[in-house]
PDB file of N, CA, C and O in Angstrom:
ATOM      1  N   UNK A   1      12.187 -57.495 -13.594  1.00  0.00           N
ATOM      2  CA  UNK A   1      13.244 -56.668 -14.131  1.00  0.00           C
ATOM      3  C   UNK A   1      12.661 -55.365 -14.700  1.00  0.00           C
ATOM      4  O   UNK A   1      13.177 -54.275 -14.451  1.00  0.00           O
ATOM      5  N   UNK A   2      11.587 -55.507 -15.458  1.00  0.00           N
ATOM      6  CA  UNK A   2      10.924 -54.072 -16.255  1.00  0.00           C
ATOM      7  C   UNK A   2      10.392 -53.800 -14.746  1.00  0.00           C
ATOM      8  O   UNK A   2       9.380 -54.453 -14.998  1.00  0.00           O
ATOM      9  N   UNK A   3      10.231 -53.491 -13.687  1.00  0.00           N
ATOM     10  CA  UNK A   3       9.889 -52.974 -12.486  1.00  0.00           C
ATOM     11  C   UNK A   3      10.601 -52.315 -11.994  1.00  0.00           C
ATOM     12  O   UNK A   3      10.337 -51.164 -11.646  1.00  0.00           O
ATOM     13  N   UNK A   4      11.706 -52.894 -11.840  1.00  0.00           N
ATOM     14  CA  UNK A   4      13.260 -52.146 -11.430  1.00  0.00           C
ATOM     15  C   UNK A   4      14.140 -51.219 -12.378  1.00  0.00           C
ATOM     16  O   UNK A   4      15.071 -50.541 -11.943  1.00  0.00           O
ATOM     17  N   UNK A   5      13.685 -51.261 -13.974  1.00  0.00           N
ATOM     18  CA  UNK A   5      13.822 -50.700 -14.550  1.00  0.00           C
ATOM     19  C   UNK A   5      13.052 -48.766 -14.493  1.00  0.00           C
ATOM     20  O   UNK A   5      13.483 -47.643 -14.236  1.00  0.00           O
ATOM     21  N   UNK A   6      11.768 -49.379 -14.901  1.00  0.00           N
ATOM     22  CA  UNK A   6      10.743 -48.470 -14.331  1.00  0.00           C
ATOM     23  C   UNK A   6      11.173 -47.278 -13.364  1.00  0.00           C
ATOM     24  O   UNK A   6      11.373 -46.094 -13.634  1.00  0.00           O
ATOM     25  N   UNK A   7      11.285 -48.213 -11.705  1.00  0.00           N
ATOM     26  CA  UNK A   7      11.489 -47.305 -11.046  1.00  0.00           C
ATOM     27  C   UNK A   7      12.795 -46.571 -11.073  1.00  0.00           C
ATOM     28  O   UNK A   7      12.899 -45.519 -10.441  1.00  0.00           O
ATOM     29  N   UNK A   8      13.644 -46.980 -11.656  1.00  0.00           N
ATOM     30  CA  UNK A   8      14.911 -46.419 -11.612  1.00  0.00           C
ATOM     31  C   UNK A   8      14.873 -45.199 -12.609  1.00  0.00           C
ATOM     32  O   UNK A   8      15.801 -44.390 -12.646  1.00  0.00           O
ATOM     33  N   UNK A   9      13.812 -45.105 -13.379  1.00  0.00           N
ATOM     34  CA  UNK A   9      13.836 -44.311 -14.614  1.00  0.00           C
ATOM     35  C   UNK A   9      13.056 -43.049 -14.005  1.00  0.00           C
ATOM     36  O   UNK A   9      13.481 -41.920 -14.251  1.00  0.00           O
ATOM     37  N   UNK A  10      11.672 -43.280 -13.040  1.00  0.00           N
ATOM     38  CA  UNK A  10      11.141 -42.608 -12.375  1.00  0.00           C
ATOM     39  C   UNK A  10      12.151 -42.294 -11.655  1.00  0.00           C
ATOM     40  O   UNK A  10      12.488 -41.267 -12.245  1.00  0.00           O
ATOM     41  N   UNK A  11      13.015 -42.432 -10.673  1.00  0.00           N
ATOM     42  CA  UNK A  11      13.782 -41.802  -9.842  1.00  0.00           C
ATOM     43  C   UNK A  11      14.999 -41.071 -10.891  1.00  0.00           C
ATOM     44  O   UNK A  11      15.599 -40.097 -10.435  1.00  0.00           O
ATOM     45  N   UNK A  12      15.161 -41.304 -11.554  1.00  0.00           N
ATOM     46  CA  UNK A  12      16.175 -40.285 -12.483  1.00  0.00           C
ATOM     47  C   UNK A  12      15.688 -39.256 -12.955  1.00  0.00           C
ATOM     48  O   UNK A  12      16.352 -38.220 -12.919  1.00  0.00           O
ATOM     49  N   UNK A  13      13.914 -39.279 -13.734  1.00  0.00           N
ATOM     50  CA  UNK A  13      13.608 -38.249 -14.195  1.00  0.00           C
ATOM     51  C   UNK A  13      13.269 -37.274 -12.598  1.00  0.00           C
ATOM     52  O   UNK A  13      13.684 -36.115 -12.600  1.00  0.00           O
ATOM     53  N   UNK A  14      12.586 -37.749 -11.406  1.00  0.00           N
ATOM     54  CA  UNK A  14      12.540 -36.637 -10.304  1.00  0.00           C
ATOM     55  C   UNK A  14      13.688 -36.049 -10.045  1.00  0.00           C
ATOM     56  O   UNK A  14      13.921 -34.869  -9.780  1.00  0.00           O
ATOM     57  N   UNK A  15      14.418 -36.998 -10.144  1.00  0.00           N
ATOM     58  CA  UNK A  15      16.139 -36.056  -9.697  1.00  0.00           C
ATOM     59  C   UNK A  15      16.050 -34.843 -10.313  1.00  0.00           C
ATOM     60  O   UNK A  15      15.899 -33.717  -9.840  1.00  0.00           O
ATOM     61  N   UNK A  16      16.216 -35.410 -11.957  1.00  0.00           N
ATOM     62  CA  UNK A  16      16.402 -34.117 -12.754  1.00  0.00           C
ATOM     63  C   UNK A  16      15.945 -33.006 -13.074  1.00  0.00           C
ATOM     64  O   UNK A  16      16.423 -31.968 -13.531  1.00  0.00           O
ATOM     65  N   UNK A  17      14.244 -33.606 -12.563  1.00  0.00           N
ATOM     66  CA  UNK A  17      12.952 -32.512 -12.500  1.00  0.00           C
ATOM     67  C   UNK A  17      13.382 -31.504 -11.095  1.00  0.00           C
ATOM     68  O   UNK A  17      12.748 -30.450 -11.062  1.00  0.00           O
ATOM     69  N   UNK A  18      14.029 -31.641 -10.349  1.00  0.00           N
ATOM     70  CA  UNK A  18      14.437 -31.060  -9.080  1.00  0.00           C
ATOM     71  C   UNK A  18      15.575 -30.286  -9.098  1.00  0.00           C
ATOM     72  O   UNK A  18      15.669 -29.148  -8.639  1.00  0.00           O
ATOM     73  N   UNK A  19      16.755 -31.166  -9.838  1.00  0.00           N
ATOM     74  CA  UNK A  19      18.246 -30.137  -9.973  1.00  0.00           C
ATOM     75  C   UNK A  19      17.723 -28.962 -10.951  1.00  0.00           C
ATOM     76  O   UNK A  19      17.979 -27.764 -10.821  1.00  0.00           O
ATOM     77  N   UNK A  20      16.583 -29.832 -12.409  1.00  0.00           N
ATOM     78  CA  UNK A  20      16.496 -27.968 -13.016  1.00  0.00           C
ATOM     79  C   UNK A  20      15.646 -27.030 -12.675  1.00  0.00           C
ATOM     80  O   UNK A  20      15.450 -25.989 -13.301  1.00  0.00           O
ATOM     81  N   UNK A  21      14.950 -27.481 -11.357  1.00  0.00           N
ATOM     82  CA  UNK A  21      14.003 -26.198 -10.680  1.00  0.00           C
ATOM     83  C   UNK A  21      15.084 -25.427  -9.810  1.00  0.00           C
ATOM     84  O   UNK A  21      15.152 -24.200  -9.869  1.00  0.00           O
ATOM     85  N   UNK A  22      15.731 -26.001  -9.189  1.00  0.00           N
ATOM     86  CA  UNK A  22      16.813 -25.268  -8.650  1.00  0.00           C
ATOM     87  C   UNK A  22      18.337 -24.860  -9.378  1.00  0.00           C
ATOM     88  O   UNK A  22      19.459 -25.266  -9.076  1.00  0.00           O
ATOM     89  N   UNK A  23      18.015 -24.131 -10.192  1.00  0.00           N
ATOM     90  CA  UNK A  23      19.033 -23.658 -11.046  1.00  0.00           C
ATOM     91  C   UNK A  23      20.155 -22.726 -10.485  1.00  0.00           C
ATOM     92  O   UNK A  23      19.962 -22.241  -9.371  1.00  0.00           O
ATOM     93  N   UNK A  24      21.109 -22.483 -11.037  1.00  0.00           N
ATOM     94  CA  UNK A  24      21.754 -21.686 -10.392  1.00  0.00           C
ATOM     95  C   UNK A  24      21.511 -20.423 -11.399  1.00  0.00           C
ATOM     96  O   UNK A  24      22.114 -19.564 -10.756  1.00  0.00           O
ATOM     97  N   UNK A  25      21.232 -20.040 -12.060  1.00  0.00           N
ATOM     98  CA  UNK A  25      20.938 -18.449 -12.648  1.00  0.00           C
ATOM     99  C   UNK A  25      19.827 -17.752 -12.466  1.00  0.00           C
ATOM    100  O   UNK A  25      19.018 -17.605 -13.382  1.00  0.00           O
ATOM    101  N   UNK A  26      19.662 -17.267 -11.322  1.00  0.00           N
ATOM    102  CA  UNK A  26      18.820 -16.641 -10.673  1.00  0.00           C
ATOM    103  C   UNK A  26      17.823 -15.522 -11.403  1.00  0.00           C
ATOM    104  O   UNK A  26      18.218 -14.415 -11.767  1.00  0.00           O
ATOM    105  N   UNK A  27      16.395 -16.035 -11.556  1.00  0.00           N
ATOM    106  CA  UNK A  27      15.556 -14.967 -12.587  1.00  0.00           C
ATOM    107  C   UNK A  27      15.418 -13.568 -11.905  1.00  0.00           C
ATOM    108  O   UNK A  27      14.783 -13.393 -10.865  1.00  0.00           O
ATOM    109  N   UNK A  28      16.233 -12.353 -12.760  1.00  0.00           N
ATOM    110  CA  UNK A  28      16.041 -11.124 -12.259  1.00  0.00           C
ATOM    111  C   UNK A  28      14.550 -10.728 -11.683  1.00  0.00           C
ATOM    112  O   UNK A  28      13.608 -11.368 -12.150  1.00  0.00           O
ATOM    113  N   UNK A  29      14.275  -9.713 -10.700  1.00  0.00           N
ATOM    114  CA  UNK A  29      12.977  -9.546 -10.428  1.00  0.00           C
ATOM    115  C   UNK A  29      13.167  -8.086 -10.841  1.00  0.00           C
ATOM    116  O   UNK A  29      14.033  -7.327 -10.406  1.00  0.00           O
ATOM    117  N   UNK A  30      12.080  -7.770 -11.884  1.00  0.00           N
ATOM    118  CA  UNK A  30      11.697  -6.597 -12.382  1.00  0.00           C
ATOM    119  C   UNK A  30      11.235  -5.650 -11.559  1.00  0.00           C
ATOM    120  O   UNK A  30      11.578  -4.528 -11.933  1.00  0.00           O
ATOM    121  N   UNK A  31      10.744  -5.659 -10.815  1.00  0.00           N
ATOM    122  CA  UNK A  31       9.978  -5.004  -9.397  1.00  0.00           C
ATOM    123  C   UNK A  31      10.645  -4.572  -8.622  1.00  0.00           C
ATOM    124  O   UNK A  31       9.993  -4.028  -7.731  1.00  0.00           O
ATOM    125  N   UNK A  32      12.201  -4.507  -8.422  1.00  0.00           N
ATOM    126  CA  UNK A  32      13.138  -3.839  -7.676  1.00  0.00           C
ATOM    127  C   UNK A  32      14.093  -3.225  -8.376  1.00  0.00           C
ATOM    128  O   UNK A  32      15.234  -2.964  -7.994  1.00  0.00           O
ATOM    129  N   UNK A  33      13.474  -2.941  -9.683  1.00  0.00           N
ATOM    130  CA  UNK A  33      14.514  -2.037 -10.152  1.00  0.00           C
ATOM    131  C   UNK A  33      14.526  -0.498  -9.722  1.00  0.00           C
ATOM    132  O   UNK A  33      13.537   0.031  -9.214  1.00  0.00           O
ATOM    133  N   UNK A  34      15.881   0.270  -9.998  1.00  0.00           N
ATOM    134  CA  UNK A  34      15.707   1.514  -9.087  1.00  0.00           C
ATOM    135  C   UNK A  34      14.996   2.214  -9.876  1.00  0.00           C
ATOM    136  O   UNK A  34      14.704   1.815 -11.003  1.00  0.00           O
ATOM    137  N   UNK A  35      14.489   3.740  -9.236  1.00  0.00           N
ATOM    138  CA  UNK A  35      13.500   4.375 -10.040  1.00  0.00           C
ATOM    139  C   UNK A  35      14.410   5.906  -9.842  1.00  0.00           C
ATOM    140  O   UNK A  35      14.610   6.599  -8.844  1.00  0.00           O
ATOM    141  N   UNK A  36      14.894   6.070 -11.477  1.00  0.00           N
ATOM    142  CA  UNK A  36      15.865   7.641 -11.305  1.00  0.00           C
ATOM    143  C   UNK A  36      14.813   8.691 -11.182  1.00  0.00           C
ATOM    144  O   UNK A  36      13.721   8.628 -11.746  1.00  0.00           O
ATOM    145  N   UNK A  37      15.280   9.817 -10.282  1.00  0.00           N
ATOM    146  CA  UNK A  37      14.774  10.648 -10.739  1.00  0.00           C
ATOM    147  C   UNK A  37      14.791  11.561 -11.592  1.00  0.00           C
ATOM    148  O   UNK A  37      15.843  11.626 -12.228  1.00  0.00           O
ATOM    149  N   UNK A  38      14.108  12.205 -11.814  1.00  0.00           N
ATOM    150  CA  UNK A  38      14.342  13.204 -13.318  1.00  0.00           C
ATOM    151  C   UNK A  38      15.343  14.318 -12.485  1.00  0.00           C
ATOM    152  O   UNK A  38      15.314  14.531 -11.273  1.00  0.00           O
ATOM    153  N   UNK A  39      16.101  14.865 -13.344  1.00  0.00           N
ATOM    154  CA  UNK A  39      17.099  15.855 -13.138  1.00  0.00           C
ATOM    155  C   UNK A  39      16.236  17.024 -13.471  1.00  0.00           C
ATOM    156  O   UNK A  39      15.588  17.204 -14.502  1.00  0.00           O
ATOM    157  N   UNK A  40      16.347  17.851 -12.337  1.00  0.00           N
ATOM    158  CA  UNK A  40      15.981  19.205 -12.073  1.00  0.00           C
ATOM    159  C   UNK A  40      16.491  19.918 -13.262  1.00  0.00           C
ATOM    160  O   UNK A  40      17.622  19.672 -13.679  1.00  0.00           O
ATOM    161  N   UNK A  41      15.760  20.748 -13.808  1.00  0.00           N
ATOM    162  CA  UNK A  41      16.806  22.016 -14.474  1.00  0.00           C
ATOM    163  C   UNK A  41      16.814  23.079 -13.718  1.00  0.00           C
ATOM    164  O   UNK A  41      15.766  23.604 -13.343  1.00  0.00           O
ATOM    165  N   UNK A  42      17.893  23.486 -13.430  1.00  0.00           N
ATOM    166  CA  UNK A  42      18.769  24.722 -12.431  1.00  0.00           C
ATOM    167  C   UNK A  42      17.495  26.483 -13.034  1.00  0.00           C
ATOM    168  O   UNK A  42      16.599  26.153 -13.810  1.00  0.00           O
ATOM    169  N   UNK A  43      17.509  27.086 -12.889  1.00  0.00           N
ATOM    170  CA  UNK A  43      16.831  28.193 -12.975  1.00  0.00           C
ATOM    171  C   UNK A  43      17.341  29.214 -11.469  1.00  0.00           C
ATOM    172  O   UNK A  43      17.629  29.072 -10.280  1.00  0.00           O
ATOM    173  N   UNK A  44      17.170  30.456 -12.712  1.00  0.00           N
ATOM    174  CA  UNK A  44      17.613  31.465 -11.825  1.00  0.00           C
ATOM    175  C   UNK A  44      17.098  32.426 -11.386  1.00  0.00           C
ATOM    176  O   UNK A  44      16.916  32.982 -12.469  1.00  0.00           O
ATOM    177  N   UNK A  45      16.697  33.110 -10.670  1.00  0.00           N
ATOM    178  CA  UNK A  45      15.797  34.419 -10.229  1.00  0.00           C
ATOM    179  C   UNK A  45      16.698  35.792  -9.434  1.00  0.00           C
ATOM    180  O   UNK A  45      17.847  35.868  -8.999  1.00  0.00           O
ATOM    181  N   UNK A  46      15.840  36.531  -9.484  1.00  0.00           N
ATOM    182  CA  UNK A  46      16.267  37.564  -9.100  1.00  0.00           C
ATOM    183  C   UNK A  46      15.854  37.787  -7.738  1.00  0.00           C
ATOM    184  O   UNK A  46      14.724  37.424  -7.411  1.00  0.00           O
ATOM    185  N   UNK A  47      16.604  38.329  -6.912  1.00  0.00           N
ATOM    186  CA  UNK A  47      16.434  38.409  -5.208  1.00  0.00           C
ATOM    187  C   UNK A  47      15.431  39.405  -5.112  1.00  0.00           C
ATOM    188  O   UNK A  47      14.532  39.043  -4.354  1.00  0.00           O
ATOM    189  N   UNK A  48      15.252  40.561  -5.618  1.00  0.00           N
ATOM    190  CA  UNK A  48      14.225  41.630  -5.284  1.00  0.00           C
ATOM    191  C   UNK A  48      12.898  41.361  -6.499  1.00  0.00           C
ATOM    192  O   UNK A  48      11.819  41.945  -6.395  1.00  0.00           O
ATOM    193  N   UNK A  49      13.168  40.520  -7.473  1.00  0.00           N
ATOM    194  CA  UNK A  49      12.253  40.140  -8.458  1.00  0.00           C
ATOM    195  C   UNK A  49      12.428  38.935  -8.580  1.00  0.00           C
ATOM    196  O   UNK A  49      13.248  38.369  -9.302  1.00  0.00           O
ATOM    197  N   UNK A  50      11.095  38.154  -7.359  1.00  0.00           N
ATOM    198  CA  UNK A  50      10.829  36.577  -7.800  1.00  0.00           C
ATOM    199  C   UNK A  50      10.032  36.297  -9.076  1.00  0.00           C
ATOM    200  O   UNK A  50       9.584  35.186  -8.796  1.00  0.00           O
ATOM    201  N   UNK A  51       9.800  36.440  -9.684  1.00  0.00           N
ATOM    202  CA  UNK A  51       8.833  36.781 -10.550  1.00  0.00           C
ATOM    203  C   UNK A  51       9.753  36.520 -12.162  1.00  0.00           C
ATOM    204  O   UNK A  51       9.473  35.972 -13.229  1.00  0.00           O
ATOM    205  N   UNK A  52      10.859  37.194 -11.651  1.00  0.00           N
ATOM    206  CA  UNK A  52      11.503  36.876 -12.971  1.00  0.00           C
ATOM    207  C   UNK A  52      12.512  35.855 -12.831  1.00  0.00           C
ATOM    208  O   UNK A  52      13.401  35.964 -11.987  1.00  0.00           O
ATOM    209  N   UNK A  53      12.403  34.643 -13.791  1.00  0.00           N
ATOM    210  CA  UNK A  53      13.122  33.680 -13.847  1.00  0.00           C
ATOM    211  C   UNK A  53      13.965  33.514 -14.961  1.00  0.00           C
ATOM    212  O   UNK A  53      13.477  34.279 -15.792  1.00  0.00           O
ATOM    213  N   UNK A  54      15.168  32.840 -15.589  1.00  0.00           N
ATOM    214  CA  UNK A  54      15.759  32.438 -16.199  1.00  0.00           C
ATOM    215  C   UNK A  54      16.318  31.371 -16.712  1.00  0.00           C
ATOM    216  O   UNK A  54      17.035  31.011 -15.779  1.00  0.00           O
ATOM    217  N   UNK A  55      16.455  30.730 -17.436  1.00  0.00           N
ATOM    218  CA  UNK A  55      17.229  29.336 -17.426  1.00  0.00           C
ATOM    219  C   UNK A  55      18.808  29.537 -17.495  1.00  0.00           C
ATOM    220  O   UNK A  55      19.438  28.480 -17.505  1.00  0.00           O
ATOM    221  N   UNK A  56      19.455  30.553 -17.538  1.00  0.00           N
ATOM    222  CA  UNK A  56      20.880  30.806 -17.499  1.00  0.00           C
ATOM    223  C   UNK A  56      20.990  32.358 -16.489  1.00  0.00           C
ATOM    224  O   UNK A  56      20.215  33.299 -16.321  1.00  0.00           O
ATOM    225  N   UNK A  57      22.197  32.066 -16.033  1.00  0.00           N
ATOM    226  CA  UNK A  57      22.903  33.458 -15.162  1.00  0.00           C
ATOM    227  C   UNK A  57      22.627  34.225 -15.901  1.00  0.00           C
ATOM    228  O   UNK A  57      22.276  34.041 -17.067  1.00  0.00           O
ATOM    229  N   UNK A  58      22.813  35.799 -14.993  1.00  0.00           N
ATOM    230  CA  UNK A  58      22.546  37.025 -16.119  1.00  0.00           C
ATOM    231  C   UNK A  58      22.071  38.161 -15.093  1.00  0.00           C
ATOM    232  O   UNK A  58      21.908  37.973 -13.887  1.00  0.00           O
ATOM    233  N   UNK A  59      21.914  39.141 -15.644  1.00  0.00           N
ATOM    234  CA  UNK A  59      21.756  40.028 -14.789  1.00  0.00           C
ATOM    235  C   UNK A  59      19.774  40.244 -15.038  1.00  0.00           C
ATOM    236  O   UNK A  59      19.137  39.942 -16.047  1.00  0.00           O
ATOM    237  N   UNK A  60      19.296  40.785 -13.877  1.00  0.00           N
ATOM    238  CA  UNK A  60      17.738  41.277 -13.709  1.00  0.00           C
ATOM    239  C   UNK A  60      17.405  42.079 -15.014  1.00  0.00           C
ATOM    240  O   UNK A  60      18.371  42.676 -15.489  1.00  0.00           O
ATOM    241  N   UNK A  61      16.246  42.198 -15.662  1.00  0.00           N
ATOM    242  CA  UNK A  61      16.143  42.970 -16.540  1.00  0.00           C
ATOM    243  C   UNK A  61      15.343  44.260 -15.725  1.00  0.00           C
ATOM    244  O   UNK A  61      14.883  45.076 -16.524  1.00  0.00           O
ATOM    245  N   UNK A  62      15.167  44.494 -14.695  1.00  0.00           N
ATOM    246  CA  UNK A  62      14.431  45.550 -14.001  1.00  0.00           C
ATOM    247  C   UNK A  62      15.235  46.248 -12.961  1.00  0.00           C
ATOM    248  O   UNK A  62      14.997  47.350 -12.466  1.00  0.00           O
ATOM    249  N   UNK A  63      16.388  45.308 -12.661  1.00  0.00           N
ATOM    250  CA  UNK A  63      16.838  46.064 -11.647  1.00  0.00           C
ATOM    251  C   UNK A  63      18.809  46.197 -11.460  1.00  0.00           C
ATOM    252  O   UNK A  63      19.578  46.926 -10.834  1.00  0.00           O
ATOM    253  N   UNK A  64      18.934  45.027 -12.409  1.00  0.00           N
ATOM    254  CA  UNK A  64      20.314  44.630 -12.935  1.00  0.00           C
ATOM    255  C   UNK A  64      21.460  44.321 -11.827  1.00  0.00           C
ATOM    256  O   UNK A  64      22.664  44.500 -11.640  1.00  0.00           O
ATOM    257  N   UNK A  65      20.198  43.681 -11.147  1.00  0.00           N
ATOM    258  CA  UNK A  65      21.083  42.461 -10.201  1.00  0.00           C
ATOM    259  C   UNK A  65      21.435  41.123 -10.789  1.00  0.00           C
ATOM    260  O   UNK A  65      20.889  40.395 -11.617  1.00  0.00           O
ATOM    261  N   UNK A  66      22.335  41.064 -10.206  1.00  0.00           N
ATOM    262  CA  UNK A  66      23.085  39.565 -10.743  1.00  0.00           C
ATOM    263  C   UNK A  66      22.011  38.315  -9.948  1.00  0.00           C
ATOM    264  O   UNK A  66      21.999  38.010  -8.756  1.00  0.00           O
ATOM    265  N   UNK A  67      21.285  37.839 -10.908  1.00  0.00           N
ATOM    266  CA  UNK A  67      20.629  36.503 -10.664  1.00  0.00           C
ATOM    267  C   UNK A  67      21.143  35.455 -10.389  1.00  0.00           C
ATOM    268  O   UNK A  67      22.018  34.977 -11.110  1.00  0.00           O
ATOM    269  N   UNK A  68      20.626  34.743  -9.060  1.00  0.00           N
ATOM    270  CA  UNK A  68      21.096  33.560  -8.369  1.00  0.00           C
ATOM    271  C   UNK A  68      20.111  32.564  -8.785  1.00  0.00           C
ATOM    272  O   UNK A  68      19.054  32.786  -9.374  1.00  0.00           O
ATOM    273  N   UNK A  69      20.724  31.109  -8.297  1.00  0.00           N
ATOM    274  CA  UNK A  69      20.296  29.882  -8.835  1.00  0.00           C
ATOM    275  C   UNK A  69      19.203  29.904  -7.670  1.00  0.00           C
ATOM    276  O   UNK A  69      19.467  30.376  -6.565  1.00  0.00           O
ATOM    277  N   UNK A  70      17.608  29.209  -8.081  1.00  0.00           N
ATOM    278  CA  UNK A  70      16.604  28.965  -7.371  1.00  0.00           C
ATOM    279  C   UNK A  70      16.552  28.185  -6.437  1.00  0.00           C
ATOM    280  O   UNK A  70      16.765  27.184  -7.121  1.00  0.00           O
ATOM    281  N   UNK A  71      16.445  27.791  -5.425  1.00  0.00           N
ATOM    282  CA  UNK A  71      16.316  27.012  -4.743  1.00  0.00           C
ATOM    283  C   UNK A  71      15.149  26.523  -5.005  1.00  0.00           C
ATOM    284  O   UNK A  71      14.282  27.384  -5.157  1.00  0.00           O
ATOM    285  N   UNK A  72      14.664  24.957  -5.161  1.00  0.00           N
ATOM    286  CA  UNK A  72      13.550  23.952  -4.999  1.00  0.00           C
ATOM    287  C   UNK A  72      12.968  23.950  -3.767  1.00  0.00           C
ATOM    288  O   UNK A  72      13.592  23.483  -2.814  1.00  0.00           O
ATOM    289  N   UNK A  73      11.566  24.520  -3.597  1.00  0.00           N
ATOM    290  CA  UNK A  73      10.644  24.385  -2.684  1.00  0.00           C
ATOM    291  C   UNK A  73      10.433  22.827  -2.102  1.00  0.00           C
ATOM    292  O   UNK A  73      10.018  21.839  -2.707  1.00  0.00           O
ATOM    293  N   UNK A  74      10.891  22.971  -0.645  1.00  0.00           N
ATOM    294  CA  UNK A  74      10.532  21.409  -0.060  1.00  0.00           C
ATOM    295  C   UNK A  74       8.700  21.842   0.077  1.00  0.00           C
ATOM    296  O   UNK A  74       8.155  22.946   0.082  1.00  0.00           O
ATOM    297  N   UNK A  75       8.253  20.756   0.155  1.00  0.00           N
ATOM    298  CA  UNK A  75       6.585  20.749   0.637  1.00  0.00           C
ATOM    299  C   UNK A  75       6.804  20.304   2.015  1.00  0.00           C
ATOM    300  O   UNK A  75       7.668  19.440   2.159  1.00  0.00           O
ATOM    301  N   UNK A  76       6.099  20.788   3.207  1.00  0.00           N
ATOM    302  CA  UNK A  76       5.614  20.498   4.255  1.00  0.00           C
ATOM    303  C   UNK A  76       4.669  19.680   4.355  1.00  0.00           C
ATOM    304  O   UNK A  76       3.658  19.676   3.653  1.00  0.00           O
ATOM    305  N   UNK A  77       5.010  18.713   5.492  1.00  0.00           N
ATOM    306  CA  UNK A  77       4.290  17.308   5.084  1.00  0.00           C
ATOM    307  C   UNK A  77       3.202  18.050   6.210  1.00  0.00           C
ATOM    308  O   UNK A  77       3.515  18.778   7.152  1.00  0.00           O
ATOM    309  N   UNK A  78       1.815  17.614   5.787  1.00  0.00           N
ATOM    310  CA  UNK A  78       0.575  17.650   6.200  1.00  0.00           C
ATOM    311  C   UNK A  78       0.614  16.810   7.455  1.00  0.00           C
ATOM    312  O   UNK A  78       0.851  15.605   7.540  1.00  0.00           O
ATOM    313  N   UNK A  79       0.364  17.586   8.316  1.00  0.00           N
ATOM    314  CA  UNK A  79      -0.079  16.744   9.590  1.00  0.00           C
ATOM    315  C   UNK A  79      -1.493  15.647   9.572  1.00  0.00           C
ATOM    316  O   UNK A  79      -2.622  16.004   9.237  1.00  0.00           O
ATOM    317  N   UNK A  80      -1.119  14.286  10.007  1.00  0.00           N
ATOM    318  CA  UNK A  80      -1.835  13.525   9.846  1.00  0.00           C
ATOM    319  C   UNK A  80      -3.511  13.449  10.551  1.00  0.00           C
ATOM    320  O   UNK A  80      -3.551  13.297  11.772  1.00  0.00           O
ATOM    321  N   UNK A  81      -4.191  13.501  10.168  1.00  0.00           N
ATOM    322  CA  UNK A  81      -5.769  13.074  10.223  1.00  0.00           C
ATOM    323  C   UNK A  81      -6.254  12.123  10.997  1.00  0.00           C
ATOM    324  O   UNK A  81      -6.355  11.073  10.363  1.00  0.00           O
ATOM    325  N   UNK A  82      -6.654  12.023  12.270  1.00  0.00           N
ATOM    326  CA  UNK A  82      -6.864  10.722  12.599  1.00  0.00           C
ATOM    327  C   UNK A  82      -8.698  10.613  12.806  1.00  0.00           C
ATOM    328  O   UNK A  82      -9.222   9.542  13.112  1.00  0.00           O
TER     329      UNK A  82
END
């Protein structure tokens, strides 16, 4: 009888050792979180004067053109090395 006891106790605790490895609340994975990028700040220049920049609209101080927003330089990807 303590045999059949035994094993019945062993087979209850594996059960249970098994239903709580397979849980249902799934552990977040830190490693796929998204990655923001930083927000540009806008800047403005002058068309005949690159040289002069601004952080707000406004007119050139040299030539008193109305300053446009900069465009962000793409980089040209380097041709590969073999």
């Amino acid at each position: 009888m303590k045999k059949v006891m035994l094993m019945a106790v062993a087979i209850l605790f594996s059960a249970a050792t098994v239903f709580a490895a397979h849980s249902t609340n799934p552990v977040s994975d830190t490693t796929k979180t998204k990655k923001v990028k930083p927000v540009a700040k806008i800047q403005y220049t002058c068309t005949m004067h690159p040289e002069v920049i601004s952080d707000k609209p406004g007119k050139c101080p040299k030539c008193g053109m109305t300053l446009v927003e900069k465009k962000p330089v793409k980089k040209k990807a380097e041709p590969m090395k073999m």
